[in-house]
C-alpha positions, 0 to 999 in steps of 0.5 A: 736187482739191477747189476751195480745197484746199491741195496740198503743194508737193512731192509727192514728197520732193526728191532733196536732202531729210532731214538733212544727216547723212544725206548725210555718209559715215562718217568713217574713223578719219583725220582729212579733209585740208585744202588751202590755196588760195593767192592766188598767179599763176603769176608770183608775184603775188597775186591780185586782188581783194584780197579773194577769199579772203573772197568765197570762203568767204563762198559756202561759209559756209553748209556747216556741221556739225551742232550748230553755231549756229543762229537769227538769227546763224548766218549770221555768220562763215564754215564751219570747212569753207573759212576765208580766212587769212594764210600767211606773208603770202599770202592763202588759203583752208584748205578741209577736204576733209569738205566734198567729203562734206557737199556735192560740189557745193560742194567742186568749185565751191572746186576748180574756182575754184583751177583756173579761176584758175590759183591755187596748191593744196597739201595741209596737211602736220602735222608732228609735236609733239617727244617730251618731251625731244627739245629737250634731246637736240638741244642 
């Protein structure tokens, strides 16, 4: 190479180069399920520190779909991938399994925290709007 030439930084693409879609699967017609992490020991009280439900989705705050906000405050609130919340009073984190497609690494990272920590997992479970008239059947 020529003195005072510049050379790319990579000579080959890198292996995690292109567009994140590229990397998503095709969805299916089901939607993703989503799991709650439940801030509860295995003796029932809650995990500390308080605050790991949001240090937790802070991490995986960057994991975001595409069309989403971009620019000077996109790094500004969490993923719609793993959101912290309040579930009947116990901290959570509501973790979309679309992220295991978007970043395997970042879903087993989530997982693995839960296991390591020996937290709570449950799948969410939807439970189906009444058919118009129900109520009044029922009364």
């Amino acid at each position: 190479m020529a003195p005072g030439a510049t050379r790319p930084l990579w000579v080959d693409r890198p292996a995690w180069s292109g567009s994140p879609s590229s990397r998503i699967p095709p969805m299916s017609d089901s939607k993703p399920r989503e799991f709650f992490i439940q801030g509860l020991t295995p003796d029932g009280k809650p995990f500390r520190p308080s605050d790991w439900a949001e240090r937790l989705a802070g991490a995986m705050s960057c994991f975001r779909p595409e069309g989403v906000q971009t620019g000077i405050g996109a790094f500004i609130g969490y993923s719609p991938y793993c959101v912290p919340r309040v579930v009947n009073g116990v901290k959570c984190v509501i973790v979309n399994e679309a992220l295991k497609g978007i970043e395997p690494m970042a879903w087993d990272f989530v997982m693995n925290f839960a296991k390591d920590n020996h937290l709570q997992v449950a799948e969410a479970c939807s439970v189906p709007d009444p058919a118009p008239g129900a109520a009044a059947a029922r009364d």
